[in-house]
C-alpha positions in Angstrom: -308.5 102.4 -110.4 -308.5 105.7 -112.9 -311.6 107.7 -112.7 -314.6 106.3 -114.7 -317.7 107.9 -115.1 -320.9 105.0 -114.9 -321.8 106.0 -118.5 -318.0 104.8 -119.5 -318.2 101.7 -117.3 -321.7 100.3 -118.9 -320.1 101.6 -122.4 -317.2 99.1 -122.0 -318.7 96.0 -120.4 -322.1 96.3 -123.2 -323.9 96.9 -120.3 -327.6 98.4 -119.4 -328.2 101.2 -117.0 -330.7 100.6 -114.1 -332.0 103.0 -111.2 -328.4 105.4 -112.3 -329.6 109.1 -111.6 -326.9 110.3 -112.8 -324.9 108.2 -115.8 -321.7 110.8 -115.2 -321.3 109.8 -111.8 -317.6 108.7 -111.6 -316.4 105.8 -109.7 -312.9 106.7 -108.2 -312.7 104.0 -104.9 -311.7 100.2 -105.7 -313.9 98.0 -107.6 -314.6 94.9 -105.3 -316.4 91.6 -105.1 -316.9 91.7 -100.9 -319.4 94.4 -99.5 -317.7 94.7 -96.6 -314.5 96.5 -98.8 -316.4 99.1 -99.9 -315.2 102.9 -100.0 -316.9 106.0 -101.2 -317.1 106.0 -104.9 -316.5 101.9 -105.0 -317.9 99.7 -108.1 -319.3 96.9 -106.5 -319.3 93.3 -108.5 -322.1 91.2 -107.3 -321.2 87.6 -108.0 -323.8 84.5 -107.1 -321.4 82.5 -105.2 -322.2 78.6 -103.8 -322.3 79.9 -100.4 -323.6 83.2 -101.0 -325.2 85.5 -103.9 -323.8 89.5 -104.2 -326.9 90.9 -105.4 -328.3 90.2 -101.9 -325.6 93.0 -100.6 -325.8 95.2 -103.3 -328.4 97.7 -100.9 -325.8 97.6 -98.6 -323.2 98.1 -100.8 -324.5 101.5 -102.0 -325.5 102.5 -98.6 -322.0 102.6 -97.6 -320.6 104.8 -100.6 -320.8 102.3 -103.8 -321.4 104.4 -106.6 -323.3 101.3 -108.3 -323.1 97.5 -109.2 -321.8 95.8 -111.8 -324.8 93.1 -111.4 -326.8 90.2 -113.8 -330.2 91.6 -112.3 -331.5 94.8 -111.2 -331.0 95.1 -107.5 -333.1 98.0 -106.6 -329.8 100.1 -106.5 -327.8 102.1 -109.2 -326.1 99.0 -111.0 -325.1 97.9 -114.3 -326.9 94.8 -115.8 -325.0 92.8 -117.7 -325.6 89.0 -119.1 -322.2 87.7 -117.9 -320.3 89.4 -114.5 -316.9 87.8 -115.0 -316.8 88.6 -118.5 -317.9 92.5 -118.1 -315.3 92.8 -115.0 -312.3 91.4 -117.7 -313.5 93.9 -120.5 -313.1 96.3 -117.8 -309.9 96.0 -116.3 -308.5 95.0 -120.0 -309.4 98.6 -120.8 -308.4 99.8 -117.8 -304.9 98.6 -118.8 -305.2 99.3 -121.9 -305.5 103.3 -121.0 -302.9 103.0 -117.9 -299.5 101.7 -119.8 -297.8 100.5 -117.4 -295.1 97.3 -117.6 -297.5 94.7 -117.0 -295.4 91.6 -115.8 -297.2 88.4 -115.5 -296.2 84.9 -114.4 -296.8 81.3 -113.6 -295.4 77.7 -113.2 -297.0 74.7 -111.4 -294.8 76.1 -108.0 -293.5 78.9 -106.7 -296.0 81.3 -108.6 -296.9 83.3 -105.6 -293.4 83.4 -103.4 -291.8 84.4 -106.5 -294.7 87.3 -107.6 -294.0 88.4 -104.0 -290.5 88.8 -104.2 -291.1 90.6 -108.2 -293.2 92.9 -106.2 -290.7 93.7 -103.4 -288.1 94.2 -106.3 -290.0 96.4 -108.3 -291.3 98.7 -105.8 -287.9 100.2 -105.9 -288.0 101.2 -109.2 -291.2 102.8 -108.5 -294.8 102.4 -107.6 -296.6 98.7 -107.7 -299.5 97.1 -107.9 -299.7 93.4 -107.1 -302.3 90.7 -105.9 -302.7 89.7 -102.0 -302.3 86.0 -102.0 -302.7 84.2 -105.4 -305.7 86.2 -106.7 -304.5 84.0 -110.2 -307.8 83.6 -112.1 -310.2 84.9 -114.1 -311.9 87.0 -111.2 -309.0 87.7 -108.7 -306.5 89.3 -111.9 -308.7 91.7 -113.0 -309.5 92.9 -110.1 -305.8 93.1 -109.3 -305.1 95.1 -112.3 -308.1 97.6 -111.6 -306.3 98.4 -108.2 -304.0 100.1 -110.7 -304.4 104.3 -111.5 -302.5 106.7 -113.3 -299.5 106.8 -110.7 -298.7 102.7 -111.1 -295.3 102.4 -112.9 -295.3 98.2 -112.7 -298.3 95.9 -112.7 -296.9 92.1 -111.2 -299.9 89.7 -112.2 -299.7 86.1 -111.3 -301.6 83.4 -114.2 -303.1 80.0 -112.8 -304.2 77.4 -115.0 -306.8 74.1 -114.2 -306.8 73.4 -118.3 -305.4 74.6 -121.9 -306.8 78.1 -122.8 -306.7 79.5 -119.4 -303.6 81.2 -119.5 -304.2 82.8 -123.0 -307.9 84.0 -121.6 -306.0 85.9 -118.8 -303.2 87.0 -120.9 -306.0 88.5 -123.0 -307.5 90.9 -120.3 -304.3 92.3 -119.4 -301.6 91.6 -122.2 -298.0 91.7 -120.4 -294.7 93.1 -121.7 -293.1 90.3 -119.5 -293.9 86.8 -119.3 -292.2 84.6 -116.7 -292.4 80.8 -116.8 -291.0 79.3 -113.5 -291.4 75.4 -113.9 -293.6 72.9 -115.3 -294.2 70.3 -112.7 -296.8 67.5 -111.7 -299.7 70.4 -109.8 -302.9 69.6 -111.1 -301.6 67.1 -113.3 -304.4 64.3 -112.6 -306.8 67.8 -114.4 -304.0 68.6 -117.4 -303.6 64.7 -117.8 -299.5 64.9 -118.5 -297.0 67.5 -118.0 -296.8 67.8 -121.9 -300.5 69.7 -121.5 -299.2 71.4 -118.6 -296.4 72.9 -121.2 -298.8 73.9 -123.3 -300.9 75.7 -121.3 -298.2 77.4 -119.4 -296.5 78.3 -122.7 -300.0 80.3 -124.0 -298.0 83.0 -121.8 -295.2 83.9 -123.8 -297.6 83.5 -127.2 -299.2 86.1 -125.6 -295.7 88.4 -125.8 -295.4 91.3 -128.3 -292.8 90.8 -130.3 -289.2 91.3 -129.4 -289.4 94.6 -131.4 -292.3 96.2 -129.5 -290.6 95.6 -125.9 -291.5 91.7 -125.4 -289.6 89.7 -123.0 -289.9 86.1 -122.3 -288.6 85.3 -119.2 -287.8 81.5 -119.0 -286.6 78.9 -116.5 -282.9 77.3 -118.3 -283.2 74.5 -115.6 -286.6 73.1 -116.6 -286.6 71.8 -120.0 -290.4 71.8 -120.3 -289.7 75.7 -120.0 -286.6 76.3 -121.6 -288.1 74.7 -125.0 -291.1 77.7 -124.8 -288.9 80.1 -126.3 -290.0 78.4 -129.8 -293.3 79.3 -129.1 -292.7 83.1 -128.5 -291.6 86.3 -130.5 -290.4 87.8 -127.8 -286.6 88.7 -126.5 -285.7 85.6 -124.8 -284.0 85.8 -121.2 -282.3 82.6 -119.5 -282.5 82.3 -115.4 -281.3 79.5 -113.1 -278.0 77.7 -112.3 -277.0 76.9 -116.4 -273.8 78.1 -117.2 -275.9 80.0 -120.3 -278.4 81.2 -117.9 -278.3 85.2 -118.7 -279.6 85.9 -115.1 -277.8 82.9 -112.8 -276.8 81.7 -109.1 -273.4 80.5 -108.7 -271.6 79.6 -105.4 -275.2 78.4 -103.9 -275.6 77.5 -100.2 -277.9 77.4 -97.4 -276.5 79.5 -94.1 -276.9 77.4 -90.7 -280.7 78.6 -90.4 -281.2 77.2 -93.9 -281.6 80.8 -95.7 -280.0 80.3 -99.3 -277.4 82.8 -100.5 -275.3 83.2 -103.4 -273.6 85.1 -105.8 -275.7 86.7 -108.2 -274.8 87.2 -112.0 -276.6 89.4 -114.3 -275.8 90.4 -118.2 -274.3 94.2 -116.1 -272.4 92.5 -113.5 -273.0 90.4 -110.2 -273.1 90.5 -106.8 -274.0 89.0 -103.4 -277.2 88.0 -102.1 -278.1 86.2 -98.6 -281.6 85.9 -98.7 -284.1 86.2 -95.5 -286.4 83.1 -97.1 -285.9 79.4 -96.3 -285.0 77.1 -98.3 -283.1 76.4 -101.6 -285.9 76.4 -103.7 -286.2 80.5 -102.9 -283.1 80.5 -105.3 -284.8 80.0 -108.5 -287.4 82.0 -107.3 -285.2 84.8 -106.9 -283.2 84.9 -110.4 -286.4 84.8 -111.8 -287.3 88.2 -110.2 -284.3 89.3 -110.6 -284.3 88.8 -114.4 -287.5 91.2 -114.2 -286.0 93.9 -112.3 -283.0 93.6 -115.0 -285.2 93.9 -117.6 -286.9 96.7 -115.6 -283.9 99.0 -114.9 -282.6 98.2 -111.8 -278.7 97.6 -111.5 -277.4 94.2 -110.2 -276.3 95.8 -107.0 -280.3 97.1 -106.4 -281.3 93.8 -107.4 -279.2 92.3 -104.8 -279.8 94.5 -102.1 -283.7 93.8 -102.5 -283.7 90.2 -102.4 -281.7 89.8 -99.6 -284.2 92.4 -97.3 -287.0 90.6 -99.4 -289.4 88.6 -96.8 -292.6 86.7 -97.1 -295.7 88.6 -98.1 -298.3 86.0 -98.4 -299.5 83.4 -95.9 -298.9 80.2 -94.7 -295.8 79.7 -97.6 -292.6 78.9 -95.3 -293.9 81.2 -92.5 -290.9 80.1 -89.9 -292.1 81.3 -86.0 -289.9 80.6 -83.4 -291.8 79.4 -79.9 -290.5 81.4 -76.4 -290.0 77.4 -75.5 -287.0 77.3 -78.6 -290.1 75.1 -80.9 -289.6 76.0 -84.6 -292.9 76.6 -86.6 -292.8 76.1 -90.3 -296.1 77.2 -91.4 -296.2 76.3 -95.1 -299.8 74.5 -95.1 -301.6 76.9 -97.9 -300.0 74.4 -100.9 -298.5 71.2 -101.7 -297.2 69.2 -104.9 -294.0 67.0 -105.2 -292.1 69.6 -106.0 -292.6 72.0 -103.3 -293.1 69.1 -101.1 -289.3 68.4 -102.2 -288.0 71.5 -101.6 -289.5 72.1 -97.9 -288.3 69.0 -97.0 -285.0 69.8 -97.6 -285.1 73.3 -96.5 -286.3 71.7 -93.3 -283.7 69.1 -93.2 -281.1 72.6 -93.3 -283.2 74.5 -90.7 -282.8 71.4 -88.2 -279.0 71.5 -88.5 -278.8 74.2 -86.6 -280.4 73.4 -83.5 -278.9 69.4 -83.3 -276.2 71.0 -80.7 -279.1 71.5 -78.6 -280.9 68.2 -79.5 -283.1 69.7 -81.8 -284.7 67.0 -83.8 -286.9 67.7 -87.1 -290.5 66.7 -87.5 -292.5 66.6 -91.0 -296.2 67.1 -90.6 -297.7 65.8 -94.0 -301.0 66.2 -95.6 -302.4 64.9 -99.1 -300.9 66.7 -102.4 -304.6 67.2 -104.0 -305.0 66.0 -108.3 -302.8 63.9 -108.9 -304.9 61.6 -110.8 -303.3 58.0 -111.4 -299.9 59.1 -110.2 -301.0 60.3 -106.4 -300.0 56.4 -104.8 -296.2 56.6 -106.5 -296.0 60.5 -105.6 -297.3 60.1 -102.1 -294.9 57.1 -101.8 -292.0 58.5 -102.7 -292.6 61.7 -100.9 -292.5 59.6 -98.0 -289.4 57.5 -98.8 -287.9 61.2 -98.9 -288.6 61.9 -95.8 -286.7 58.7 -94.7 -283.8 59.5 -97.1 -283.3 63.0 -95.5 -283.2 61.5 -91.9 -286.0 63.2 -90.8 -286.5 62.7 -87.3 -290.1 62.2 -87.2 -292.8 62.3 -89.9 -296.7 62.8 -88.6 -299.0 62.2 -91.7 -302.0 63.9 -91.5 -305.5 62.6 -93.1 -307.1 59.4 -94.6 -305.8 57.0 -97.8 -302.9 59.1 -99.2 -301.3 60.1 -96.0 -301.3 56.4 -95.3 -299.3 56.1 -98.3 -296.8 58.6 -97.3 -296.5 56.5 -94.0 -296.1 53.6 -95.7 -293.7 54.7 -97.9 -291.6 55.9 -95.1 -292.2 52.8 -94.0 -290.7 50.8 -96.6 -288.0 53.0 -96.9 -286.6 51.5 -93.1 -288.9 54.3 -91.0 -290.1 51.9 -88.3 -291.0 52.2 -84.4 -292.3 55.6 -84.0 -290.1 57.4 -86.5 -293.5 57.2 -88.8 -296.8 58.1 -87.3 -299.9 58.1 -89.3 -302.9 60.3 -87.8 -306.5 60.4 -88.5 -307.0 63.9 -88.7 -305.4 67.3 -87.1 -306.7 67.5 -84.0 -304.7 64.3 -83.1 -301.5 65.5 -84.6 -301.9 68.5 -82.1 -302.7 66.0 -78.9 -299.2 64.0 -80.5 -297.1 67.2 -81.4 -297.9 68.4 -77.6 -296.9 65.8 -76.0 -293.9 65.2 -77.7 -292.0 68.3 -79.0 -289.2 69.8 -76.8 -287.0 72.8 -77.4 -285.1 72.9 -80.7 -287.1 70.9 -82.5 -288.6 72.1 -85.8 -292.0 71.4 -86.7 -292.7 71.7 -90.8 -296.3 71.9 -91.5 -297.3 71.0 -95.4 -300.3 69.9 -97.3 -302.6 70.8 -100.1 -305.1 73.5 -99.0 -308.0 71.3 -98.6 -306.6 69.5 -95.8 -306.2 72.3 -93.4 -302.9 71.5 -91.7 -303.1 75.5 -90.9 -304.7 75.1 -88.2 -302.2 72.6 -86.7 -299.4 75.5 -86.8 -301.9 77.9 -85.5 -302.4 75.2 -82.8 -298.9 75.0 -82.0 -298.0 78.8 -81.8 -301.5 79.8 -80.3 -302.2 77.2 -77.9 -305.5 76.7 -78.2 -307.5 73.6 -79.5 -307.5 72.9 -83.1 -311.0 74.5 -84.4 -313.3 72.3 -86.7 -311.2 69.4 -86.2 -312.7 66.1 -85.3 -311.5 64.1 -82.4 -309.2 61.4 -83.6 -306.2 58.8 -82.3 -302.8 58.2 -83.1 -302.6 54.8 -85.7 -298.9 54.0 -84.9 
C-alpha cells in the first residue's frame, strides 16, 4: 500500500490513537487480517472471528514489525480504536484508491467470477503492473484489503464483487468505485438467499449503477448471451460493451470448439480485428470467460493479437477450479471441488464428457464425483435432479454422489433417467468414495470432482493424487 503515516490512518477511518509514540510513524508493509503475514511497517486489522478474536495477536503482531492495529479495543500495543473494524478498513482502502488512480476493474456474476478475474489479471499484467485478489477475496473484508495491496506503481486494479443480498454490490462498489464493471451471468447461486433470479439481477446490476458516466471513462461490460445481463445496460450511464457468441456481441467467439483434451479454442473478434486463441483451460464454459477478459484488455489498450496471445498461455491461478492432474498410472484428476451451482455443474460436466473422449482408445471411461449445490432454497430437489439426469444424458460412465439427502437426489435422478446397475452409486460420505474410486479406477479414466465448498470433496482429489487416507472423513459404505 502507499505510505501512510498513523496520524493519516486514524484521520481517515475517525479513529482514536492509543499507546502511538509516535503519530507520524508511517506504515509502508501490507495491511493484513492474519498475524502470521506480518512484515516490518504492516497495519494489522484485528477482527473477533467465531473461531478466534485478533486482538488476542495484536502483541505479537507488533512484536514482529506491525507499526500498529487497526483494533475496537486497546490492546496494550500501538493501535487504532475504532467503533466498527470493517467499516474503518473500507474508509481506508476507498481512500487509498481514491489517491492511487489507477483503472479499477471490478466484476461479478453468480459463476465464473473468480476463473474469469484470473484470466483479467493474467491479461492485464501485460499492459503493465496488477494487483488482484488470491482466491475470491469478494466481500466486504477480502476487497479492501485487495485494493490496499495496491501503491503508486499499480497501473490496473482487477476486484471481484460477491453478493448474499441486494445492496451488497453497491456497498463494495462504494469503497473502491471502478471505471469498468463486468457482469458475467445471472444464474440460480444463492438463489434460495436472493429468493428469484429477478433479485439476483438487481443486485448484480448495482455494479454498472456504480459506473461513471460514459463521458468520464465508464465502461459497462455486459454478457450479450444472458438476458438477465444484457437488459443491465438500462440501468447504467456508462459506454456499453457486448461479449459472447451474439452476432452483435462487440467482443465475440466464433468458430468455437473443444481440442481432443477438451481445451476450447476459437477465433477471437474484437471492434480492431481478430484472431486465434486455443486456450490451456478446460472446458467450454472458459469461452465466455475469456471474451469477457478480453473485452477489458480492449478497453484497456491491448491489441487483439496481445489479447490473444494471453489467453491462450493463460492458466489457472486459483484452487481447486478445474485443476486437471494427470496420475503416473494415466488416472485423470479434475479437481474442481472449491464451488458448485447448476450452471457450473453444467459446464464441468460437459467439459468432462470432452476430456474423456480422448482417452476411450485406451478404455478410458469418465467418472462424475458429485456433491450438494448449497442454497438453493425450494428449487434444490428439481436442480439436484436434473443435474443428475445430465449426467445420464452425457453418457457418463459412472456417477459417485457424495453426501446425504441431495446427493441421493442426484442418484435418483440419474436413476430415473435409465442409470441403473452400478452406473449410479450413492455414497455416505468421502472417505467411502475414496475406498470405491480405489478399487475401481484404471488407466485412462477421468475422475471429475465437484461440489459446493461445504462438502469437502477436496479432499477426495487430494486422496486420489496423494494416496493417503481422506482426513476428517468419517468411515462410511457404498449404498448401491
Amino acid at each position: 500500500m502507499i505510505s501512510l503515516s498513523l496520524a493519516e490512518i486514524a484521520s481517515i477511518v475517525g479513529g482514536q490513537q492509543h499507546d502511538i509514540p509516535d503519530p507520524e510513524l508511517q506504515v509502508t508493509g501490507p495491511v493484513v487480517k492474519d498475524s502470521r503475514e506480518v512484515r516490518p511497517g504492516s497495519l494489522f486489522v484485528a477482527f473477533a472471528g467465531e473461531r478466534a478474536d485478533g486482538h488476542d495477536f495484536a502483541q505479537r503482531a507488533v512484536g514482529d514489525g506491525a507499526a500498529a492495529v487497526l483494533a475496537a479495543r486497546p490492546v496494550g500495543v500501538p493501535a487504532i480504536v475504532v467503533d466498527d473494524v470493517i467499516a474503518a478498513l473500507g474508509a481506508l482502502a476507498r481512500a487509498v484508491v481514491e489517491r492511487l488512480g489507477t483503472n479499477v476493474v471490478a466484476l461479478t456474476g453468480s459463476a465464473g467470477k473468480t476463473s474469469t478475474k484470473d484470466l483479467i489479471a493474467q491479461l492485464l499484467e501485460r499492459n503493465g503492473p496488477t494487483v488482484w485478489p488470491d482466491g475470491n477475496l469478494n466481500n466486504e473484508i477480502g476487497l479492501p484489503l485487495t485494493a490496499l495491496r495496491a501503491d503508486d506503481g499499480t497501473r490496473h486494479l482487477v476486484l471481484e464483487m460477491g453478493a448474499r443480498g441486494v445492496g451488497h454490490i453497491r456497498y463494495l462498489a462504494a469503497l473502491t468505485p471502478p471505471k469498468i464493471g463486468v457482469v458475467l451471468n445471472v444464474g440460480t447461486a444463492h438463489i434460495g438467499e436472493f429468493g428469484g433470479r429477478e433479485q439476483i439481477a438487481l443486485a448484480k446490476g448495482e455494479l454498472v449503477e456504480a459506473l461513471p458516466a460514459a463521458a468520464d471513462g465508464g465502461v459497462a461490460v455486459l454478457n450479450a448471451d444472458d438476458p438477465y445481463v444484457r437488459a443491465m445496460a438500462h440501468r447504467t450511464k456508462a459506454r456499453t460493451v457486448l461479449f459472447g457468441e451474439a452476432p452483435e456481441a462487440d467482443v465475440r467467439a466464433e468458430n468455437v470448439r473443444l481440442t481432443g483434451l477438451g481445451q476450447p479454442a476459437f477465433t477471437l473478434h474484437t471492434p480492431s480485428g481478430c484472431s486465434d486463441v486455443t486456450m490451456r483451460l478446460y472446458g467450454e464454459h472458459h469461452v465466455s470467460n475469456a471474451l469477457a477478459a478480453a473485452a477489458v484488455a480492449h478497453e484497456s489498450g491491448m491489441s487483439v493479437d496481445e489479447i490473444a496471445t494471453a489467453l491462450s498461455e493463460a492458466g489457472t491461478l486459483s484452487r481447486w477450479r478445474m485443476e486437471v492432474t494427470e496420475r503416473a498410472d494415466g488416472v485423470t484428476v479434475v479437481n474442481d471441488a472449491y464451488n458448485a451451482n447448476p450452471e457450473s455443474m453444467r459446464a464441468a460436466l460437459r467439459a468432462l464428457v470432452a476430456m474423456g473422449t480422448a482417452g476411450k482408445a485406451t478404455g478410458g471411461r469418465t467418472w462424475a464425483v458429485l456433491g450438494e449445490m448449497a442454497e438453493l432454497g425450494e428449487d434444490a430437489l428439481a436442480e439436484h435432479d436434473a443435474v443428475g439426469r445430465l449426467v445420464v444424458r452425457l453418457n457418463v460412465s459412472k456417477l459417485v454422489a457424495v453426501g446425504g439427502r441431495e446427493a441421493a437426489w442426484l442418484q435418483m435422478g440419474a436413476y430415473n433417467e435409465g442409470s441403473w446397475g452400478e452406473e449410479s452409486v450413492h455414497v455416505s460420505d468421502t472417505r467411502a468414495a475414496v475406498d470405491l474410486l480405489r478399487s475401481e479406477l484404471r488407466p485412462g479414466d477421468v475422475v471429475l470432482v465437484k461440489a459446493s465448498r461445504s462438502v469437502g470433496l477436496e479432499r477426495v482429489a487430494a486422496a486420489l493424487l496423494d494416496g493417503e487416507g481422506v482426513q476428517g472423513a468419517e468411515s462410511g459404505s457404498a449404498a448401491r
